[in-house]
C-alpha positions in Angstrom: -0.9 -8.5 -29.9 2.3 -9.5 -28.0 3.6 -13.1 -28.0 3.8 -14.5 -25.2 5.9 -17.6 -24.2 5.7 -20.5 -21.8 9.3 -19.9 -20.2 11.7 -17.2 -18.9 14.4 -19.0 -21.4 12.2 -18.7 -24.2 12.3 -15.1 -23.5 15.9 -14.9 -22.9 16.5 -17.0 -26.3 14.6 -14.9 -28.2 16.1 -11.9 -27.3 19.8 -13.3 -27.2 19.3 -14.4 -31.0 17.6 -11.0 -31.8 20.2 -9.1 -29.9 23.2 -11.1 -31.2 21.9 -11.1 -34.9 21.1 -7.5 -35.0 24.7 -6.9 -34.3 26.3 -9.1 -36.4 24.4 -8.3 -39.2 25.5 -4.2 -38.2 29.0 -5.2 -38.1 28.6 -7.2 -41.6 26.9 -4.5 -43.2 29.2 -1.5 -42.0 32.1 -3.9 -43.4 30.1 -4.2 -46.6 29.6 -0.6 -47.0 33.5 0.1 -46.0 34.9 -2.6 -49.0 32.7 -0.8 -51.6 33.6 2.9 -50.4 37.2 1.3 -50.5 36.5 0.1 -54.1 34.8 3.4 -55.1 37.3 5.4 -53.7 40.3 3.2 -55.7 38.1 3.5 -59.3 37.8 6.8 -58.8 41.7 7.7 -57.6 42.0 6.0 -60.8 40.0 7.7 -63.0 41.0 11.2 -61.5 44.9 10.7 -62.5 44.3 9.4 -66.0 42.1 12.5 -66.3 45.0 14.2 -65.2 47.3 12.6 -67.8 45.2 13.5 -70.2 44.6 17.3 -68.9 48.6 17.3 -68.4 49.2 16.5 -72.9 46.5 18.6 -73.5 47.8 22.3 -71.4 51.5 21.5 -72.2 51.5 19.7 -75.5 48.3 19.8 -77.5 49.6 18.9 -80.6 51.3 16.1 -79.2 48.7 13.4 -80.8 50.7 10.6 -81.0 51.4 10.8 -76.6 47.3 11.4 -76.3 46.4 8.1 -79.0 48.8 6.4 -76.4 46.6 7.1 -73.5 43.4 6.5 -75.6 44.4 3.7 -77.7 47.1 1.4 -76.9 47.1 1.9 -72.7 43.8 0.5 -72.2 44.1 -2.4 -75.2 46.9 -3.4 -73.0 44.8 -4.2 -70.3 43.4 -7.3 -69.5 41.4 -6.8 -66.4 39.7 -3.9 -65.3 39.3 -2.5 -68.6 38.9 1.2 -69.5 37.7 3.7 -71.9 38.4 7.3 -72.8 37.0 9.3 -75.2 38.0 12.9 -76.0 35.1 15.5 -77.3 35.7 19.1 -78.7 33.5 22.0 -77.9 31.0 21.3 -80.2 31.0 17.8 -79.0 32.6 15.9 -82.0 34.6 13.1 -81.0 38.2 13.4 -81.9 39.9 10.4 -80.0 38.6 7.4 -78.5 39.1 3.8 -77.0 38.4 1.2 -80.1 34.8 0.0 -79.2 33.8 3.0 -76.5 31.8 4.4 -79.3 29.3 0.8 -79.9 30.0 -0.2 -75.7 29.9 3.3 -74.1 28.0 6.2 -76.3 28.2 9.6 -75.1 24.7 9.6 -74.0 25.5 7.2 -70.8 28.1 9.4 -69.6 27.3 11.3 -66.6 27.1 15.2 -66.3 30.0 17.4 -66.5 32.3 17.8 -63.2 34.9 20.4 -62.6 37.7 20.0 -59.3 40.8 18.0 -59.0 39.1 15.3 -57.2 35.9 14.4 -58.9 33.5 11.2 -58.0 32.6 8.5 -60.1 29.0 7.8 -61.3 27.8 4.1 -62.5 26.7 3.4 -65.7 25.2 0.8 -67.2 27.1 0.0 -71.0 24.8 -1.0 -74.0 25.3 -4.8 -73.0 24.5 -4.4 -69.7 28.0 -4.2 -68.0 28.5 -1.7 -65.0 31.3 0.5 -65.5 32.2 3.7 -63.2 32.3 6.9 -65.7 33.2 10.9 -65.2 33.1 14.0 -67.4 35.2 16.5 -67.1 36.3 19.7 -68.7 39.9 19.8 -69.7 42.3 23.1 -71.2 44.1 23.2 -74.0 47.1 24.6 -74.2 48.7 27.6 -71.6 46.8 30.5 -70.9 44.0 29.9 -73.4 40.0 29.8 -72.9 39.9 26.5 -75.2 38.4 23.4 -73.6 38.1 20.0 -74.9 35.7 17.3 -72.5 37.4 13.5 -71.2 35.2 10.5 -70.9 36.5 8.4 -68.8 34.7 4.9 -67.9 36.2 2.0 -66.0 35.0 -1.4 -66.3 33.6 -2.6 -62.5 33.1 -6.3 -63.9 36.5 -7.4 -61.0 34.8 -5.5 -58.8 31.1 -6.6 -59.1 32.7 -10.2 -59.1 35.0 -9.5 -55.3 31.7 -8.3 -54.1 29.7 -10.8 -55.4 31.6 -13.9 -53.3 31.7 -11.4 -50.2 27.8 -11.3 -50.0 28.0 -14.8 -50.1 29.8 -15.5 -47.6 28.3 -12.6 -45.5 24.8 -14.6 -46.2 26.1 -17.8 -45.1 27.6 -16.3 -42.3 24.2 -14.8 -41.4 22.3 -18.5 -41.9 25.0 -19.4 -40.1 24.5 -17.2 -36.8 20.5 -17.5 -37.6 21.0 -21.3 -36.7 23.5 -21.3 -34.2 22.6 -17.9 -32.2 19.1 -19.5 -31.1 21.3 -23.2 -29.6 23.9 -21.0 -27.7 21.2 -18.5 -26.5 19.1 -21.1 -25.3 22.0 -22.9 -23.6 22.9 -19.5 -21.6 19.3 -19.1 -21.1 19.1 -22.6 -19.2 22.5 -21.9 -17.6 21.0 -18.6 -16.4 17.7 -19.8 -15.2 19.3 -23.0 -13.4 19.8 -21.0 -9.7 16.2 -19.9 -10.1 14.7 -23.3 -10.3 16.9 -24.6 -7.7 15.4 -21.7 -5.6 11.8 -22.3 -7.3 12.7 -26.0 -6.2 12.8 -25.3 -2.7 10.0 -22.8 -2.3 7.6 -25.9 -3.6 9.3 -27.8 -0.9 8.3 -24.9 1.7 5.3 -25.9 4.0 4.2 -25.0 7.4 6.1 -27.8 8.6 9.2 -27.6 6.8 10.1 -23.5 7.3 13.0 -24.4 8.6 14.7 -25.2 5.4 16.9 -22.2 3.3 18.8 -21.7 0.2 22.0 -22.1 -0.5 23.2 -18.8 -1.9 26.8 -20.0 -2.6 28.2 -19.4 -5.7 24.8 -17.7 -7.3 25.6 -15.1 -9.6 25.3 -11.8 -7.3 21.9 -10.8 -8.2 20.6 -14.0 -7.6 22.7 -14.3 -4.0 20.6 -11.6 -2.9 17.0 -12.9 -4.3 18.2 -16.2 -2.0 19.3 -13.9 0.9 16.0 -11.9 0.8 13.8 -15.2 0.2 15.8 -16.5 3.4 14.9 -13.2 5.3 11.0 -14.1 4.2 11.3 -17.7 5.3 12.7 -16.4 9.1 10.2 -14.1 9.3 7.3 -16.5 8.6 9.0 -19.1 11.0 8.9 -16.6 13.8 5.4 -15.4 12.7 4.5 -18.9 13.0 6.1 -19.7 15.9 4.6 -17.0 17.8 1.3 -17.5 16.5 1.7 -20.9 17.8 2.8 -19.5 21.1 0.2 -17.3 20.9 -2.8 -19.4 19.9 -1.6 -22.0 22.9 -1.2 -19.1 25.4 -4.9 -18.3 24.3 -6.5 -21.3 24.6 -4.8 -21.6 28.2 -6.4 -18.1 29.2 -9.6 -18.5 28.0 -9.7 -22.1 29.5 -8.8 -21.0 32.7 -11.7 -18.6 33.9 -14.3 -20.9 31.6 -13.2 -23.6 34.2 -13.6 -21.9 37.0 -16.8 -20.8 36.2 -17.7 -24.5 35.2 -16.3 -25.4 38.6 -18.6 -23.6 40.8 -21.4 -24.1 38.6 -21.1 -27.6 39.1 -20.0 -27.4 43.0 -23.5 -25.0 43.7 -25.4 -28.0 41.5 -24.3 -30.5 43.3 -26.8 -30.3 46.3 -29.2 -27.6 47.3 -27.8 -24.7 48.8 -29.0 -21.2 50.1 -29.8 -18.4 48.7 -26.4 -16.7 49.8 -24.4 -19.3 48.8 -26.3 -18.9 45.4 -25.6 -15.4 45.0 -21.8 -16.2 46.3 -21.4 -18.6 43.4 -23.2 -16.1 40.9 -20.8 -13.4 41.8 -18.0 -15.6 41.6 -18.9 -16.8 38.0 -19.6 -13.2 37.4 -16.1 -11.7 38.6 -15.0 -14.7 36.1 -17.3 -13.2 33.2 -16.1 -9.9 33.6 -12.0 -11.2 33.4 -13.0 -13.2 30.3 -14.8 -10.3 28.3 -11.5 -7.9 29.3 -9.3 -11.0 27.7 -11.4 -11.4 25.0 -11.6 -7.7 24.2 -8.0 -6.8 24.9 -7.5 -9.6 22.1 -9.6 -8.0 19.8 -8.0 -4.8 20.0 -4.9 -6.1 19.7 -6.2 -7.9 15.8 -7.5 -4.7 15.2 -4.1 -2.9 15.6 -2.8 -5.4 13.1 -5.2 -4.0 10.4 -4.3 -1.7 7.8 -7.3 -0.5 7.2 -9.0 1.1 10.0 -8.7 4.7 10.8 -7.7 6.7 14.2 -10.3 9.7 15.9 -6.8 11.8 15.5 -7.2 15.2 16.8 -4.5 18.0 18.4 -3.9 16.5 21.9 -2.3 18.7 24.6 -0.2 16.1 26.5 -0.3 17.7 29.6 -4.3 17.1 29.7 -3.7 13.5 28.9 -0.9 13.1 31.7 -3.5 14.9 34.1 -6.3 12.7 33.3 -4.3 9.4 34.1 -2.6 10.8 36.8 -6.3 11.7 38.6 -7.3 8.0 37.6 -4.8 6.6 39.7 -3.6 8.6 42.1 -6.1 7.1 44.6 -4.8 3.6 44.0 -1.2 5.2 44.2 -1.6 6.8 48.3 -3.4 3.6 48.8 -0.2 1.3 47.7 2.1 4.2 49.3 3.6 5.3 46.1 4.6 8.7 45.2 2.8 9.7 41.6 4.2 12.8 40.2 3.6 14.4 36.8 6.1 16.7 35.4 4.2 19.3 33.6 4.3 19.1 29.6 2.6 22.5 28.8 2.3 23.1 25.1 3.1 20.0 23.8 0.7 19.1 21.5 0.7 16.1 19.1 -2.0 14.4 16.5 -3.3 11.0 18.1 -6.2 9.4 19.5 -6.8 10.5 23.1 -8.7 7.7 24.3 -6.0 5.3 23.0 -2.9 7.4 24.0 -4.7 7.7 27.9 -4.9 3.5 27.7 -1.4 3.7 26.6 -0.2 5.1 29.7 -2.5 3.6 32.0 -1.4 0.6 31.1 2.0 1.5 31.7 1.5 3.2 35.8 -0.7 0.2 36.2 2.3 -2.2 35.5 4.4 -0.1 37.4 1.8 0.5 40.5 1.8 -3.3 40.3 5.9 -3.9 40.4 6.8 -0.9 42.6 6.7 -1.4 46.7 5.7 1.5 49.0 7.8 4.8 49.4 8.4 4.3 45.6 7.4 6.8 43.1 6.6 6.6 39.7 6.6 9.7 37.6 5.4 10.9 34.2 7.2 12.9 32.1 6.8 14.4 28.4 9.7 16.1 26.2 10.4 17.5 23.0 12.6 15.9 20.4 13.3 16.4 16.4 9.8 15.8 14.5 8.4 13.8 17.9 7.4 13.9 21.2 8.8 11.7 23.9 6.1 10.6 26.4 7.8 8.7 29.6 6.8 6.7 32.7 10.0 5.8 34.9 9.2 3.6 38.2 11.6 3.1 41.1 10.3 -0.5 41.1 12.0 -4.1 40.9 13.4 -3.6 37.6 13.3 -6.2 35.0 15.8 -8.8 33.9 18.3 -8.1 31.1 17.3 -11.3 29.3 13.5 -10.7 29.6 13.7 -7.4 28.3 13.4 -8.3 24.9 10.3 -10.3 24.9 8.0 -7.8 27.5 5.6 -6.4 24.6 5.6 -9.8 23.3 1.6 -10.5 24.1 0.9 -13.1 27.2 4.4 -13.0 28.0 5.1 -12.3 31.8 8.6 -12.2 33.9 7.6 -14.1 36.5 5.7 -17.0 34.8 3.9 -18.2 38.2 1.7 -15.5 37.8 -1.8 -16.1 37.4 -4.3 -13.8 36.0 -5.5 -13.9 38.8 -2.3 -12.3 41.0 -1.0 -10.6 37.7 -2.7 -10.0 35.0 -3.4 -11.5 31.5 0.8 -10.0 30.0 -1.2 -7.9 27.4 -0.6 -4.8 29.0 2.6 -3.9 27.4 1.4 -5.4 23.7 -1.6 -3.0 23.8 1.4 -0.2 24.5 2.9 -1.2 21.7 0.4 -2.0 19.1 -1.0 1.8 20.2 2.3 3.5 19.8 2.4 1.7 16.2 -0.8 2.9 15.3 0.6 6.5 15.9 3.6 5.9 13.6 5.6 5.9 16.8 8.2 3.6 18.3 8.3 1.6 22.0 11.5 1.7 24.2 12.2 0.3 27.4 15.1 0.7 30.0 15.1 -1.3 33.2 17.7 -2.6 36.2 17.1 -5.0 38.6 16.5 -3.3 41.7 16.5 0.2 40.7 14.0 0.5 38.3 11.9 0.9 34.7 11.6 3.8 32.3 9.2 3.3 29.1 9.3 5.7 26.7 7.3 6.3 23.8 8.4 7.8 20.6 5.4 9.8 19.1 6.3 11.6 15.6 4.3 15.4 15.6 3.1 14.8 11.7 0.4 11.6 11.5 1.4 8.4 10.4 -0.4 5.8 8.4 -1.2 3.3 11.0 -4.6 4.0 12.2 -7.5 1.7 13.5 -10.4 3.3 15.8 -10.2 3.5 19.2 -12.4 2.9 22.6 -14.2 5.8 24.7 -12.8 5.7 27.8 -9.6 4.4 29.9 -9.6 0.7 29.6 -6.6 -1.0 31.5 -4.9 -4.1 30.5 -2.8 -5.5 33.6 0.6 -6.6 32.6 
């Protein structure tokens, strides 16, 4: 089952210490195992050249017993520390020299098999009364060209040895109890020192209401991973202030809509109550209220469209639209209104472009868009459609020769309610959801909105469909429905 703990520093702690121990305790026991290699490798340097000595006497002067009791005897009686033994065996195995006391303290038995080589390894041994000595066998000539071949026992004492490594695994354990105290404090310190930019942040995120998105964090001097948590935490926050504000904009702008017609109709309701009137003044009043109605179910379901764009998960009718079909159905839909108003509609043909999409919603699309510019173009204009092909898209236009549109409004013209010429009335111009709808259709597709204008010359919208579907998809209506912008 894992462990779970109550903090991000008790985390970091935990790991720091386990992190930081785990290596020191690597470094401690490769040095460890280095100073008894070195130590091994020294006894057994040692053993190898009084082997050596011995093998020397034995192939150039092997009746030289006085020089070989030297070696055996005296040599090693002389030393005080780091004591050794030899013992040399004939063939059969008798024993003909000896250290004094190798025979009770080291038997022959112990001894470890015979080795041959000039460089021959060690083996520990354990002596009668329990010391730890470091012994080798080997196979010595004697005398010059001669198949006779006496054995050397040679055993160092390790007791020095044992006792050097004895104090360094103390202090390696104390070290380690040590760093097993002290690695959890310092860990938890960094932890805390880590952490600290990420309450400060957590700190101002509790502080972060509806009311108070105006506030941001400081990034300065954060480490740079945490500079760019801030930064993107920032982004968020700017985002949700200008989703609130325009929701705020949006829910006013709303209310003032929808008041609007309701009062009317209130209006004459209560001016046809006021006294008894005749039957055409009746019907005047119900067609008035009912010209009303009819303006406040298009707000209300141009608004509900527009909520539905915004959800993921509906789904589009897609199917392989030919654009020229599409252009020719809105041009036939308004091309009365157009000789009417004088203006010149043309369609440039688009033959064989076909792209996936909803035809319903991509005919709104651009009825919206001649409507606006029937609306802002005077007679002897002319407002043409156009279709083209482009990398993985097609590019739909509708370019007007009208009045053009300011620079500084251009930004905020598919913004929803939003109209150039703010003395319009919905009554004169429209509810400004025209150009939303666009736009909230062209996301749909997976497509992008662009809009070029100058004052006095005109307006060109494009829209960017891609040829493979997109993601964004919510269902569409039956027929043309036009939102005035």
């Amino acid at each position: 089952m894992r462990t779970r703990f109550s903090s991000l520093s008790s985390w970091l702690t935990v790991w720091y210490t386990v992190a930081c121990f785990a290596i020191l305790g690597l470094a401690i026991g490769s040095l460890y195992w280095a100073l008894v290699s070195e130590l091994d490798g020294d006894t057994d340097l040692f053993l190898t050249d009084k082997v050596n000595v011995i093998r020397s006497i034995l192939r150039e002067r092997p009746e030289d017993w006085s020089g070989l009791r030297e070696e055996v005897d005296l040599e090693p009686a002389a030393r005080r520390y780091e004591r050794f033994y030899i013992r040399l065996l004939d063939q059969s195995g008798k024993t003909l020299l000896s250290t004094p006391g190798m025979d009770r303290l080291l038997p022959p038995s112990v001894f470890p098999p015979e080795q041959t080589g000039d460089r021959i390894r060690g083996v520990g041994v354990v002596s009668t009364t329990g010391d730890r000595f470091r012994a080798i066998t080997t196979a010595v000539p004697v005398g010059i060209n001669t198949d006779k071949q006496w054995r050397v026992q040679v055993a160092v004492d390790r007791a020095q040895d044992e006792k050097l490594l004895a104090r360094y695994r103390h202090w390696l354990w104390s070290i380690l109890a040590a760093a097993l105290l002290f690695c959890p404090f310092v860990g938890h310190r960094i932890a805390r020192r880590g952490i600290h930019p990420v309450e400060r942040i957590a700190e101002t995120a509790r502080r972060i209401s509806c009311s108070t998105l105006h506030e941001r964090i400081q990034a300065a001097g954060y480490p740079v991973e945490l500079a760019a948590l801030a930064n993107t935490f920032n982004a968020m926050l700017d985002r949700l202030e200008d989703s609130f504000s325009r929701l705020s904009d949006f829910s006013a702008d709303i209310a003032h809509e929808l008041r609007t017609p309701v009062n009317n109709i209130r209006g004459e309701a209560e001016v046809a109550l006021a006294r008894a009137r005749s039957v055409e003044e009746y019907r005047e009043v119900l067609g008035s209220c009912l010209e009303e109605a009819v303006r406040l179910s298009e707000l209300i379901g141009n608004l509900l469209f527009l909520a539905r764009a915004e959800s993921p998960g509906d789904h589009l009718t897609r199917e392989s639209t030919e654009v020229s079909q599409v252009f020719q159905a809105v041009h036939d839909y308004f091309e009365p209104a157009a000789t009417e108003s004088g203006v010149q509609l043309t369609t440039e043909r688009a033959e064989g472009l076909i792209i996936p999409a909803d035809r319903m919603l991509l005919q709104r699309a651009l009825a919206n868009l001649v409507s606006n510019a029937l609306a802002h173009t005077p007679s002897g204009g002319k407002i043409t459609l156009r279709a083209y092909q482009q990398p993985g898209a097609v590019c739909l236009e509708v370019q007007d020769t009208g009045i053009g549109i300011p620079p500084d409004a251009l930004p905020r013209v598919f913004d929803r309610f939003y109209r150039v010429d703010p003395a319009r009335s919905s009554r004169s111009g429209g509810t400004g959801l025209g150009l939303a709808i666009v736009k909230g259709i062209v996301t749909m597709h997976g497509g992008t909105v662009d809009i070029r204008s100058e004052v006095g010359v005109g307006t060109t919208v494009s829209l960017l469909l891609p040829v493979q579907p997109g993601n964004h998809t919510i269902p569409g209506p039956s027929r043309i429905a036009v939102a005035n912008g």
